[in-house]
N, CA, C and O atoms as CSV, one atom per row, in Angstrom:
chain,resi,resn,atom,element,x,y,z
A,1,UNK,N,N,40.191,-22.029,-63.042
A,1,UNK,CA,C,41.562,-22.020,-63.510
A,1,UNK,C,C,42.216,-23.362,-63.191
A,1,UNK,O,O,42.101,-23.793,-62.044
A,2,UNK,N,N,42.959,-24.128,-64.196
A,2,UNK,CA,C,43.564,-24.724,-64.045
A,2,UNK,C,C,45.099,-24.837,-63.315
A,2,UNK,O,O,46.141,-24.226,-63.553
A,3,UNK,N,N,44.709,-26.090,-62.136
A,3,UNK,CA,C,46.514,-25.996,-60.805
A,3,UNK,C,C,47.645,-26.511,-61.742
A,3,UNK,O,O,47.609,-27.490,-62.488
A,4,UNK,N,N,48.609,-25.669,-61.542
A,4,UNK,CA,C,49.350,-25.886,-62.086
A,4,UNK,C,C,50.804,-26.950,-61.066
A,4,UNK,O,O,52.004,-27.017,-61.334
A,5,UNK,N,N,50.184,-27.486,-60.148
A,5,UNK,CA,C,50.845,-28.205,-59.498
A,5,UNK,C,C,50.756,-29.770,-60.160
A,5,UNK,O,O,49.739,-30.288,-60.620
A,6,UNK,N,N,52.013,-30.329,-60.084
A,6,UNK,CA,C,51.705,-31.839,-60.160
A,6,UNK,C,C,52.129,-32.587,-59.125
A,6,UNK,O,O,53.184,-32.235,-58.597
A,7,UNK,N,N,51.542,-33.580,-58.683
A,7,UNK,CA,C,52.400,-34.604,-57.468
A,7,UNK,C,C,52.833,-35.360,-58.071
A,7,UNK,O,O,52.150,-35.754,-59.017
A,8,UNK,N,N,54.244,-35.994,-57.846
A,8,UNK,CA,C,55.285,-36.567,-57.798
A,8,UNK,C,C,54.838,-37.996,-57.472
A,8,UNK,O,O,54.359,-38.199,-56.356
A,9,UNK,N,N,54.960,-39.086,-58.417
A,9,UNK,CA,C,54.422,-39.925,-57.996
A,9,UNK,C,C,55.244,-42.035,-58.200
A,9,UNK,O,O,54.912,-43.175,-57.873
A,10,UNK,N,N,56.339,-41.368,-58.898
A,10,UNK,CA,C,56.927,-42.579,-58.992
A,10,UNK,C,C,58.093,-42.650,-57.664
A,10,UNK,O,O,58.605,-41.754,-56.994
A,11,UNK,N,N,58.227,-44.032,-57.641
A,11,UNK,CA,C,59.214,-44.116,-56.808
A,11,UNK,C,C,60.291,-43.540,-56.755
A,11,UNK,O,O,60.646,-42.812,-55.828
A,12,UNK,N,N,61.096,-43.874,-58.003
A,12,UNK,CA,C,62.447,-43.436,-58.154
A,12,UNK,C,C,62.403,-41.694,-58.368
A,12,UNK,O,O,63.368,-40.946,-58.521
A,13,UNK,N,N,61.303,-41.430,-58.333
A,13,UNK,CA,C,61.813,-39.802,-58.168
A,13,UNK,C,C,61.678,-39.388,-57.119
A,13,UNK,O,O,61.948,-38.204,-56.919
A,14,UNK,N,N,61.214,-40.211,-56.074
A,14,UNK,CA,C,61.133,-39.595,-54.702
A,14,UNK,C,C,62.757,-40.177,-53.887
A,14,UNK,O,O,63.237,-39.739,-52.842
A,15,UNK,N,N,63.301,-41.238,-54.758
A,15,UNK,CA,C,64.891,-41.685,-53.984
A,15,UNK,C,C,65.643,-40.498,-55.045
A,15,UNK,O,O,66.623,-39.973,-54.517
A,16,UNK,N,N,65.472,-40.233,-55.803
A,16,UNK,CA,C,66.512,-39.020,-56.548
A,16,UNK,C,C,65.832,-37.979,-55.584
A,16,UNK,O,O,66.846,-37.647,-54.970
A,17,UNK,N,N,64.924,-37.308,-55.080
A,17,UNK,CA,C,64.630,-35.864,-54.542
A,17,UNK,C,C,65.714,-35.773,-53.220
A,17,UNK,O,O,66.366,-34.802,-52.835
A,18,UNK,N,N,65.646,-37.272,-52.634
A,18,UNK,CA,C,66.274,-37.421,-51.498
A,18,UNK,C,C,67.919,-37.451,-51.353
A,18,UNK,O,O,68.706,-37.442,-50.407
A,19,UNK,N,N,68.024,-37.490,-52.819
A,19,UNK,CA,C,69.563,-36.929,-52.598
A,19,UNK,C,C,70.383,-35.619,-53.096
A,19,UNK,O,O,71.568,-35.328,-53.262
A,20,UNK,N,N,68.758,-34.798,-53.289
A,20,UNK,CA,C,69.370,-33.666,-53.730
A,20,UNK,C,C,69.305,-32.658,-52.522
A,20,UNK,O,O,68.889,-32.924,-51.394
A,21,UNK,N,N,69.702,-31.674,-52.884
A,21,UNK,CA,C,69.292,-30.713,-51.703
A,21,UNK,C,C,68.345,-29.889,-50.662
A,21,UNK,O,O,67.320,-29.228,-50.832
A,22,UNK,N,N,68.896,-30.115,-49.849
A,22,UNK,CA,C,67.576,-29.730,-48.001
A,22,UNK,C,C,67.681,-28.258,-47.926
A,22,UNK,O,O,68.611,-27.490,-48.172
A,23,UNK,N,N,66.601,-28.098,-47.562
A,23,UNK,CA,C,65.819,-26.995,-46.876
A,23,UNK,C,C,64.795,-27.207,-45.808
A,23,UNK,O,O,63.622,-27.528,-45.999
A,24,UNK,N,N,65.702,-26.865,-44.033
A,24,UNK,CA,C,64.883,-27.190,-43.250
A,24,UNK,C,C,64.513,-25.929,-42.614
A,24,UNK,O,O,65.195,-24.906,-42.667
A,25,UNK,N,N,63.114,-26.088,-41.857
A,25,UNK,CA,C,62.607,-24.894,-41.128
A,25,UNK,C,C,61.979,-25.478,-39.384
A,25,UNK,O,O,62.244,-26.479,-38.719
A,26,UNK,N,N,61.269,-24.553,-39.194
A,26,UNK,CA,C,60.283,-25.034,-38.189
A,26,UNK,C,C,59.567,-26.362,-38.221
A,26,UNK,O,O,59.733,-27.424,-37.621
A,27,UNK,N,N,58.561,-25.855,-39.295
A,27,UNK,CA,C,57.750,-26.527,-39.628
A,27,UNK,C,C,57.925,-27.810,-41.096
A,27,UNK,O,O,57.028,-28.647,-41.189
A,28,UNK,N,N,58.716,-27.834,-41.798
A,28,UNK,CA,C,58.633,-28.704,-42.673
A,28,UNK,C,C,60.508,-28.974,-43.283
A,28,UNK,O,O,61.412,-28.221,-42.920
A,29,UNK,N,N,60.621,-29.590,-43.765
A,29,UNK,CA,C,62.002,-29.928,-44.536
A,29,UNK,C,C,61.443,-29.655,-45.761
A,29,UNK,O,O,60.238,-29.885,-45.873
A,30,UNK,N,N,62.123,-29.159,-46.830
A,30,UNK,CA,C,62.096,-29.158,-48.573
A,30,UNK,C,C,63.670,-30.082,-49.070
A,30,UNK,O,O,64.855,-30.098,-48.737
A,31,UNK,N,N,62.767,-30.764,-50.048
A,31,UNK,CA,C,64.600,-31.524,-50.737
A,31,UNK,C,C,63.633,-31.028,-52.243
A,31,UNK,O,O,62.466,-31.102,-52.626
A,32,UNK,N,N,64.914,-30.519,-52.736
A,32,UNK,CA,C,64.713,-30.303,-54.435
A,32,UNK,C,C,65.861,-30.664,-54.834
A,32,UNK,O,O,66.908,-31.053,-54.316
A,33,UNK,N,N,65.315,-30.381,-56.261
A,33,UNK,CA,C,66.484,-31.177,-57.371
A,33,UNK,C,C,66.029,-30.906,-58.791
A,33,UNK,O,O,64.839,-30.942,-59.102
A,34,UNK,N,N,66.878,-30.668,-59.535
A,34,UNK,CA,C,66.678,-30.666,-60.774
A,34,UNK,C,C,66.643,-31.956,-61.582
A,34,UNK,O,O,67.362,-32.940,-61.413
A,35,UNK,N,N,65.672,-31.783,-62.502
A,35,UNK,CA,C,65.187,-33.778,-63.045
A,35,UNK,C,C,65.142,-33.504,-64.416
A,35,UNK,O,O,64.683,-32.489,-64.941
A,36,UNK,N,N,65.600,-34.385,-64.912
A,36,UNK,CA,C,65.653,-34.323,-66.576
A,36,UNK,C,C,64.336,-34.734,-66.975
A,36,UNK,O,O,63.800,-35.354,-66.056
A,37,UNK,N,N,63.601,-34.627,-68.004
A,37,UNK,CA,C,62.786,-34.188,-68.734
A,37,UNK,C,C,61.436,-33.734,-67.828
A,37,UNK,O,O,60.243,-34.014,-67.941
A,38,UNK,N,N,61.824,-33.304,-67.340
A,38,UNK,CA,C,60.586,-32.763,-66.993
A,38,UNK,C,C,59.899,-31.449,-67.586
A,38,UNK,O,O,60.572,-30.665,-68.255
A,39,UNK,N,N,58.616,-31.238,-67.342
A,39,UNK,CA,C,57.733,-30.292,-68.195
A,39,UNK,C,C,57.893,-29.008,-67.354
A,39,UNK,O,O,57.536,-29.031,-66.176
A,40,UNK,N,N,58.535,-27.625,-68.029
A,40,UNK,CA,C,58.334,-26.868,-66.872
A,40,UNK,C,C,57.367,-26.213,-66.773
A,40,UNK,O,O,57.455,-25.241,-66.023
A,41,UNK,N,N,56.024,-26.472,-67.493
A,41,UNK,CA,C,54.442,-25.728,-67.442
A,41,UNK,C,C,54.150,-25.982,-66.098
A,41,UNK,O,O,53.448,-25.094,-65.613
A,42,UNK,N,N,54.414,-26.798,-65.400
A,42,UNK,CA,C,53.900,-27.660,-64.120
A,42,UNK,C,C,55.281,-27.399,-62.911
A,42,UNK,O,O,56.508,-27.308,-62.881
A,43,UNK,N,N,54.092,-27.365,-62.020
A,43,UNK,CA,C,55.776,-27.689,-60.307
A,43,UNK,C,C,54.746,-29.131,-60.238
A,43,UNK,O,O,53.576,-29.513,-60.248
A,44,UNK,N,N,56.378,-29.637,-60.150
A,44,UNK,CA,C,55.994,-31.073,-59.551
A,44,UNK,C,C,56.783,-31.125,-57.997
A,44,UNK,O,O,57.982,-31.181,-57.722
A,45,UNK,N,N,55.552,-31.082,-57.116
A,45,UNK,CA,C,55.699,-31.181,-55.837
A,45,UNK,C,C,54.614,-31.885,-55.383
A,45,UNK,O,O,53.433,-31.928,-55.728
A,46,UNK,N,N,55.711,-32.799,-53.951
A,46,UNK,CA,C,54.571,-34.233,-52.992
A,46,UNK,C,C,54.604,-33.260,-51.681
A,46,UNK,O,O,55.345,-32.312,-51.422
A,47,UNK,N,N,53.382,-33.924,-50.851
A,47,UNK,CA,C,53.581,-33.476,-49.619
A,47,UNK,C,C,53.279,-34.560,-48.637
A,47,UNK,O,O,52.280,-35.278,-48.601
A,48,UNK,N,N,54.458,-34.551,-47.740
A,48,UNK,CA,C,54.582,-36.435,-46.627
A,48,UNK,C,C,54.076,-35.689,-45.561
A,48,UNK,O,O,54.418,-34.570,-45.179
A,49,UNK,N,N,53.358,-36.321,-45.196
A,49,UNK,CA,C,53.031,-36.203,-43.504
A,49,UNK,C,C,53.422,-37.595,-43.089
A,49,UNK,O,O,53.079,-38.684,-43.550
A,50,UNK,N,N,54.247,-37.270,-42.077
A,50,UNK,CA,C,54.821,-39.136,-41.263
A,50,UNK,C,C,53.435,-39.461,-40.406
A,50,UNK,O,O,52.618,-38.740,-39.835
A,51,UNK,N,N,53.581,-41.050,-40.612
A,51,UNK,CA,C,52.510,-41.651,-39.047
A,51,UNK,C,C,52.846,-41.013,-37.753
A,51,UNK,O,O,52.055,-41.079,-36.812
A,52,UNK,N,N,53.829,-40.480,-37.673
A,52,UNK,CA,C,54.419,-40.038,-36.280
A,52,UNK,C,C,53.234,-38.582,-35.874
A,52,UNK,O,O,52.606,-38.286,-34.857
A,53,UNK,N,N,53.329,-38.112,-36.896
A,53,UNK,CA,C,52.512,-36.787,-36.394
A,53,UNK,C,C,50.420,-36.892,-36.041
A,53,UNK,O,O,49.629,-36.106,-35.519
A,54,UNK,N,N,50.300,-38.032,-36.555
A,54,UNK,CA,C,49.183,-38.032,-35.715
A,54,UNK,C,C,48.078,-39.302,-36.868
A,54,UNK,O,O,48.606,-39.695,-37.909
A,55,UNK,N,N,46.914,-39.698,-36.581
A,55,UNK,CA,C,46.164,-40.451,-36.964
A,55,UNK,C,C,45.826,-39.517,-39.089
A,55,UNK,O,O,46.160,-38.457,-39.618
A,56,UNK,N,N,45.316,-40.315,-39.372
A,56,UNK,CA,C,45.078,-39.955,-41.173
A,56,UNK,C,C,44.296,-38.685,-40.899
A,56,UNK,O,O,44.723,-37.750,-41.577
A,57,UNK,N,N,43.475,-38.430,-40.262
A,57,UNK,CA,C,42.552,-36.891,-40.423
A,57,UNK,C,C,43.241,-35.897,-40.390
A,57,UNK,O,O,42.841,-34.848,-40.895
A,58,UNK,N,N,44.300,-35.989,-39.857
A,58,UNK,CA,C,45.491,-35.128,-39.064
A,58,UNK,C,C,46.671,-34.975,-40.233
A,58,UNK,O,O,47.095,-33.882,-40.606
A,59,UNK,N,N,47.014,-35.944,-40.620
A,59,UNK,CA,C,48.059,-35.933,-42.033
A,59,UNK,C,C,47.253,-35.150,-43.226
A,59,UNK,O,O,47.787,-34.312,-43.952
A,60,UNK,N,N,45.886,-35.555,-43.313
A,60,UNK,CA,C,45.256,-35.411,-44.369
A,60,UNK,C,C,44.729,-33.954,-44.684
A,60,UNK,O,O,44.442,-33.651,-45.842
A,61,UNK,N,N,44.596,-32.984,-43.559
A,61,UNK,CA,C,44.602,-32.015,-43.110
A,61,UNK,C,C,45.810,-30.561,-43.628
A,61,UNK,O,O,45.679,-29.464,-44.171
A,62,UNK,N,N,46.976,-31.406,-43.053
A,62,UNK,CA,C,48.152,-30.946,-43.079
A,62,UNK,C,C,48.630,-30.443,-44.613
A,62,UNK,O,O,49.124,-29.379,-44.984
A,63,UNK,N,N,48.158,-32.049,-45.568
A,63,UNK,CA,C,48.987,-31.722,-46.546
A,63,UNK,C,C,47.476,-30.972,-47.472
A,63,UNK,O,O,47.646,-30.565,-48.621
A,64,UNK,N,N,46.586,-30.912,-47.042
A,64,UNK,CA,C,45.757,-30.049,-47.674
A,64,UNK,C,C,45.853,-28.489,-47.393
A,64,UNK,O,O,45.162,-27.720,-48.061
A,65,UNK,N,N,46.548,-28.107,-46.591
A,65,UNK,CA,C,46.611,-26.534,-45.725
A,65,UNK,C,C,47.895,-25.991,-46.884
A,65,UNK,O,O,48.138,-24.930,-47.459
A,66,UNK,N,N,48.403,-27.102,-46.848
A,66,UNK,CA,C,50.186,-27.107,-47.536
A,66,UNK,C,C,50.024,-26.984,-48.456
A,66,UNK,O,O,50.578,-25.998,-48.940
A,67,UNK,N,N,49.271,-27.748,-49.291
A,67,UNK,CA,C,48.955,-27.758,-51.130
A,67,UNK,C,C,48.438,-26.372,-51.498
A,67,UNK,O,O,48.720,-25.631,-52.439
A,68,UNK,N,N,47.346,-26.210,-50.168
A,68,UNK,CA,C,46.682,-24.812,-50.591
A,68,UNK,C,C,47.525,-23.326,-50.320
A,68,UNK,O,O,47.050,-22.306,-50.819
A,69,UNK,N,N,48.562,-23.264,-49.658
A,69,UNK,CA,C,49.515,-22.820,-49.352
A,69,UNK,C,C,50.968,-22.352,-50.305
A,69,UNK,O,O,51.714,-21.379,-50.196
A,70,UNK,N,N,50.966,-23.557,-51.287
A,70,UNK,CA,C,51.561,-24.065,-52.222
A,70,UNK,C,C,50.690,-22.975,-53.728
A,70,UNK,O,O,51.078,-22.274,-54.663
A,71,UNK,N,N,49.778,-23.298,-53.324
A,71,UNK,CA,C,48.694,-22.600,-54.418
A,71,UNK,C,C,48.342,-21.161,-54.882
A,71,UNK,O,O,47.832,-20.684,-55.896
A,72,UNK,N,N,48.912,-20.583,-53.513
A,72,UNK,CA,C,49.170,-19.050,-53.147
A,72,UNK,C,C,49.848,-18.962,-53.297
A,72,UNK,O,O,49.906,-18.116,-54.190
A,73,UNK,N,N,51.566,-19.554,-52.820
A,73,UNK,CA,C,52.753,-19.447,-53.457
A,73,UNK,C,C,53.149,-19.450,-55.065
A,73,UNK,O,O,54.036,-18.730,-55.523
A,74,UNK,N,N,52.552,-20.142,-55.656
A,74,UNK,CA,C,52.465,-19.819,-56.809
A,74,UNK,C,C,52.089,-18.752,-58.099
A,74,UNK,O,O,52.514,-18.314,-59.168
A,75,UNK,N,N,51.152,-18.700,-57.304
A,75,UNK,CA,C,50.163,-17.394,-57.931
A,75,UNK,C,C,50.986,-15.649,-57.455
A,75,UNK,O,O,51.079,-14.698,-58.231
A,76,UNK,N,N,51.471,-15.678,-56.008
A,76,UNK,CA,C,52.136,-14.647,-55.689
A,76,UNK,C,C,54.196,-14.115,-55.744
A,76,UNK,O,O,54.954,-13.151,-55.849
A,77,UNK,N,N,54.155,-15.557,-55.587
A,77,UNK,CA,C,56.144,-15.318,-55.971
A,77,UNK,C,C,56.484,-16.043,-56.766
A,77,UNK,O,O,55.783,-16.986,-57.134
A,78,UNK,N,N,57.697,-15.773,-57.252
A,78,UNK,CA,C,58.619,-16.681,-58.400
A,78,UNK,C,C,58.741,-17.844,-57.540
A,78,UNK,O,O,59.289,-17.757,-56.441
A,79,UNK,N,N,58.088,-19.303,-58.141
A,79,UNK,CA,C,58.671,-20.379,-57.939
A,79,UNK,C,C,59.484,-20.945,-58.732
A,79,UNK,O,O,58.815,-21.145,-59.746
A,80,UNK,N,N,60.897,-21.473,-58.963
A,80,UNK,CA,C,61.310,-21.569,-59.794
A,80,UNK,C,C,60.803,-23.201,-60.592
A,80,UNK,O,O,61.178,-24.223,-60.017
A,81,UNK,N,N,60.398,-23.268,-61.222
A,81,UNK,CA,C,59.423,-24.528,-62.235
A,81,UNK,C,C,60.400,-25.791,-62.726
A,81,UNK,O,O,60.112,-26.899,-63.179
A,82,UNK,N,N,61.799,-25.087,-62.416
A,82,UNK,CA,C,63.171,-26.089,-63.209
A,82,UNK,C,C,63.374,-27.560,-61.812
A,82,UNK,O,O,63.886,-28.674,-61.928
A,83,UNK,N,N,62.834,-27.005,-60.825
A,83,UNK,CA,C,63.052,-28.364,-59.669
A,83,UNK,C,C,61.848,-28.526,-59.308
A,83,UNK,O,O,60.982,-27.652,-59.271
A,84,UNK,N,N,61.710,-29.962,-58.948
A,84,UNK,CA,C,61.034,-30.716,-58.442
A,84,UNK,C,C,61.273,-30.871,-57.017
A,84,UNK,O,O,62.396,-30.964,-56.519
A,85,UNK,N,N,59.900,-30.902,-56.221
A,85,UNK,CA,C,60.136,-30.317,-54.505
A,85,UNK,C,C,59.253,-31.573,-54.027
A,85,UNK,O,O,58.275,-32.110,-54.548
A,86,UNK,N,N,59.856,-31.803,-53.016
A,86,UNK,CA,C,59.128,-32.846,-51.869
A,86,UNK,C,C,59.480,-32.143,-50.161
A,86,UNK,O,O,60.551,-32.194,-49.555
A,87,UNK,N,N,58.134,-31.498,-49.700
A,87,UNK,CA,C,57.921,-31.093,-48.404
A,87,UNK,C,C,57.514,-32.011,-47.671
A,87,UNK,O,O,56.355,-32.397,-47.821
A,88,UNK,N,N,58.597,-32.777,-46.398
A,88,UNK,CA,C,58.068,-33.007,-45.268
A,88,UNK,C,C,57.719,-32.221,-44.373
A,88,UNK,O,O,58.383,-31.203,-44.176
A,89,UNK,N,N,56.596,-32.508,-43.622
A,89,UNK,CA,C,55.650,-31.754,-42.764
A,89,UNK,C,C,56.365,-32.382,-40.913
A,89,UNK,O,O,56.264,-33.570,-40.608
A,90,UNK,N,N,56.827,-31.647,-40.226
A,90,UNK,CA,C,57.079,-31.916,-39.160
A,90,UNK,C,C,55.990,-31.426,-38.130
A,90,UNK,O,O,55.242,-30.509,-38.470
A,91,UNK,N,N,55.870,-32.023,-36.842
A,91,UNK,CA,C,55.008,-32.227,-35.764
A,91,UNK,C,C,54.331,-30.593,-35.422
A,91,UNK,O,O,53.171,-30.589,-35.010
A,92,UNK,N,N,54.786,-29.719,-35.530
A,92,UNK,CA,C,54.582,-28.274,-34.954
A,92,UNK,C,C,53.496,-27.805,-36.014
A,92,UNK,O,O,52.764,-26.857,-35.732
A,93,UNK,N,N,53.357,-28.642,-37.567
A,93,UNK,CA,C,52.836,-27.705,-38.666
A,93,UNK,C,C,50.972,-28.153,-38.106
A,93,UNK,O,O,50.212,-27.188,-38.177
A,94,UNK,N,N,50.533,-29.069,-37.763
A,94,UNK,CA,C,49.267,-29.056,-37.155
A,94,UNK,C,C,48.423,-28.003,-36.199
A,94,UNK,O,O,47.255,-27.614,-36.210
A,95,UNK,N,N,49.717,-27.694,-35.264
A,95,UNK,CA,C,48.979,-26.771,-33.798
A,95,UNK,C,C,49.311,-25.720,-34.646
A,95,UNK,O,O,48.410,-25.711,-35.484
A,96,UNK,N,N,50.034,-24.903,-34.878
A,96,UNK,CA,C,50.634,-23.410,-35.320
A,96,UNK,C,C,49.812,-23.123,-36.094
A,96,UNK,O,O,48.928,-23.889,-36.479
A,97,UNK,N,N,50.019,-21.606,-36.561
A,97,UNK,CA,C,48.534,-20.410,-36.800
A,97,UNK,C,C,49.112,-20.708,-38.429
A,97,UNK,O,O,50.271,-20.563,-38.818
A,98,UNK,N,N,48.155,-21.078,-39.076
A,98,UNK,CA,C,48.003,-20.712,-40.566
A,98,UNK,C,C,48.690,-19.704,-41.103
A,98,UNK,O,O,49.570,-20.165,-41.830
A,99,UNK,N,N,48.694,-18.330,-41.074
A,99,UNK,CA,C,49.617,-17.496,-41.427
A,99,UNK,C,C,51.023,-17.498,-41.079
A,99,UNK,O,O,51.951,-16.999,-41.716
A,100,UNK,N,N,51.058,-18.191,-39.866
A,100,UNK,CA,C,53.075,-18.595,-39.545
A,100,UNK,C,C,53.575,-19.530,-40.636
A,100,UNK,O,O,54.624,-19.345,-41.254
A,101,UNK,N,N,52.853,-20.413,-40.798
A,101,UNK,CA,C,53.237,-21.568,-41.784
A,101,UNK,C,C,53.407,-21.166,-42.984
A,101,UNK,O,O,54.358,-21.607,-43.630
A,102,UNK,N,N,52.633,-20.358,-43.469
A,102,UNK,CA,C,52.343,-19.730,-44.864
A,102,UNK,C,C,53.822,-19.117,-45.215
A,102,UNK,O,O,54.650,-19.361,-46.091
A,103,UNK,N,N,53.762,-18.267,-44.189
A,103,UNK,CA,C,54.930,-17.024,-44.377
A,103,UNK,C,C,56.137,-17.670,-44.064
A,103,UNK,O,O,57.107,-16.961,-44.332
A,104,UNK,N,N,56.406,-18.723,-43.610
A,104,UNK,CA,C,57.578,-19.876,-43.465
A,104,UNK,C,C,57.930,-20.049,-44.591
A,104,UNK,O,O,59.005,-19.596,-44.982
A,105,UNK,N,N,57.112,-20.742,-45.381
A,105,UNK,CA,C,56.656,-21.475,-46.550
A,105,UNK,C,C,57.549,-20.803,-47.916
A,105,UNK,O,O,58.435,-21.202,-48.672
A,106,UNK,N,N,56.462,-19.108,-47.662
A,106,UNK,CA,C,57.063,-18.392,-49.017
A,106,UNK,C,C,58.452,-18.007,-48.845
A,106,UNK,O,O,59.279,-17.872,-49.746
A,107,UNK,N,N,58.631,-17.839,-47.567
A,107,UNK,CA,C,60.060,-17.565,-47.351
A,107,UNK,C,C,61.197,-18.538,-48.016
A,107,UNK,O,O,62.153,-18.266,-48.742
A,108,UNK,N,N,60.673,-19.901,-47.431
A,108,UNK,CA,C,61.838,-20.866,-47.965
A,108,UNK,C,C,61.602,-21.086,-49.853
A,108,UNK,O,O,62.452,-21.251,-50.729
A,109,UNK,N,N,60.425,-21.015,-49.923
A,109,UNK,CA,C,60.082,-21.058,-51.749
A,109,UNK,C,C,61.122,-19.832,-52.194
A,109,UNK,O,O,61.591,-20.015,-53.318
A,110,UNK,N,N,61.566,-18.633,-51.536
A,110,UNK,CA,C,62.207,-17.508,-51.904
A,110,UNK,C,C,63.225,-17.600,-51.883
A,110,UNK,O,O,63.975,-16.889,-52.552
A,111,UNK,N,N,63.818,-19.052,-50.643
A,111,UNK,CA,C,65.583,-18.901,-50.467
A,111,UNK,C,C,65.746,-19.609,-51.684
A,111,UNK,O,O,66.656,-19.021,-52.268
A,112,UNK,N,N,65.231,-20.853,-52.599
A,112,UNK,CA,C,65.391,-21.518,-53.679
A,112,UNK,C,C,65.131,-21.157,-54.762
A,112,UNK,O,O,64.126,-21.173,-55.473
A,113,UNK,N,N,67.087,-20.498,-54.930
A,113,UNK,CA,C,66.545,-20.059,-56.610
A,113,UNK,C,C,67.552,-20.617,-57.741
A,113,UNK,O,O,67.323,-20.402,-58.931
């Protein structure tokens, strides 16, 4: 089956995400925003891991747990397809149990509607 995720990849849409609206948790911040022409077959969502949280195996990790996380979210709740999402990953999302993060996750995908 084809992902129906896209990453976000120009500049200027990552300085427009940043001035739209936050969603913070434990484990990660969400900024969305609604973007003109965009396709709504697709979620266009990035995922940042900062240098702060640990060496590249460790980032690289993170935003793979997240994407796949992202992937379940999709398939199981209404995401709404009209905004474009950029998740920062904060320091706690590495050590903590896979299912806490998850259920964080769908929760905040649920407060954005």
């Amino acid at each position: 089956m084809q992902s129906k995720i896209v990453s976000i990849s120009k500049n200027e849409d990552f300085k427009n995400l940043l001035k739209g609206k936050k969603l913070s948790s434990k484990y990660f911040t969400i900024f969305f925003k609604k973007i003109l022409n965009k396709n709504n077959k697709y979620l266009n969502i990035s995922f940042v891991a900062k240098k702060k949280i640990g060496n590249a195996i460790k980032r690289n990790k993170i935003k793979r747990r997240l994407k796949n996380m992202t992937n379940d979210a999709v398939k199981k709740i209404s995401i709404n397809f009209n905004y474009c999402y950029l998740v920062i990953a904060k320091n706690n999302v590495f050590n903590d149990e896979y299912k806490d993060i998850k259920k964080t996750l769908f929760s905040n995908f649920e407060r954005i509607k």
